[in-house]
N, C-alpha and C positions, 0 to 999 in steps of 0.2 A: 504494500500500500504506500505509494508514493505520495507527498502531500506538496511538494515544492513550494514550500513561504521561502521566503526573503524579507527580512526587516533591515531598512536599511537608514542611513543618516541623509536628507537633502539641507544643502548649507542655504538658511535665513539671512543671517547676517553675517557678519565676520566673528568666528569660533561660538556662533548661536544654529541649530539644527533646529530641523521639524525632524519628525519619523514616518517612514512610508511601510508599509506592511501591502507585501504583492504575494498573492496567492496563482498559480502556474502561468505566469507572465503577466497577471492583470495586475495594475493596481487596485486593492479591494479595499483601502482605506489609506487617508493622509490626516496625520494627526496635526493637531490645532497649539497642543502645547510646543512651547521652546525649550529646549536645553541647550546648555553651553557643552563645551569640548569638555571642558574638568569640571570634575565636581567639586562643591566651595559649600562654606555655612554660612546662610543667610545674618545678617549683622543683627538686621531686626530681629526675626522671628529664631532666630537660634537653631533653623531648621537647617539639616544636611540636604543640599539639592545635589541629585544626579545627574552623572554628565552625561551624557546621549549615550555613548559606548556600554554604559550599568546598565542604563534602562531601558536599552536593545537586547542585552542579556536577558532583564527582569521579565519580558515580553515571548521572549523564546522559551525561557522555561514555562511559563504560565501556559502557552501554546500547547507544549509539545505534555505537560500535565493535561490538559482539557483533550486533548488528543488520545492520552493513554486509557484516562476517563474514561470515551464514547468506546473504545474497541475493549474495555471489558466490560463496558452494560450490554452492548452488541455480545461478546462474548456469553456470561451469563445468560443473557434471553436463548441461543443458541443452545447453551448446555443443560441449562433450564428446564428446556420443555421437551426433553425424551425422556 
């Protein structure tokens, strides 16, 4: 079961990304949030921001979890019902 995403970085500004997420050559969604190249602590809010390259990761694994999900519910229903 081939799934071919692609999560990738398109450059906003100078060291600011959006994220694109292409599923078998489409793009199937362009995200609206910005990250920077590195990640830094918000001065204000004391929050850690990710830099595109974490939150490209964070996005794969959530993916490829939601993916493992559906092929053991499909799984179970399969084995399930003999």
């Amino acid at each position: 079961m081939s799934k071919n995403i692609f999560i990738y970085p398109v450059v906003f500004a100078t060291k600011k990304y959006k994220i694109v997420i292409e599923r078998n050559g489409i793009i199937t969604k362009k995200g609206n949030e910005i990250y920077p190249q590195y990640s830094f602590i918000d001065k204000k809010t004391k929050e850690r921001i990710p830099s595109v390259y974490e939150k490209i990761h964070q996005l794969y694994e959530e993916l490829a979890f939601k993916i493992l999900s559906k092929i053991n519910n499909e799984n179970q229903t399969v084995y399930g019902n003999e």
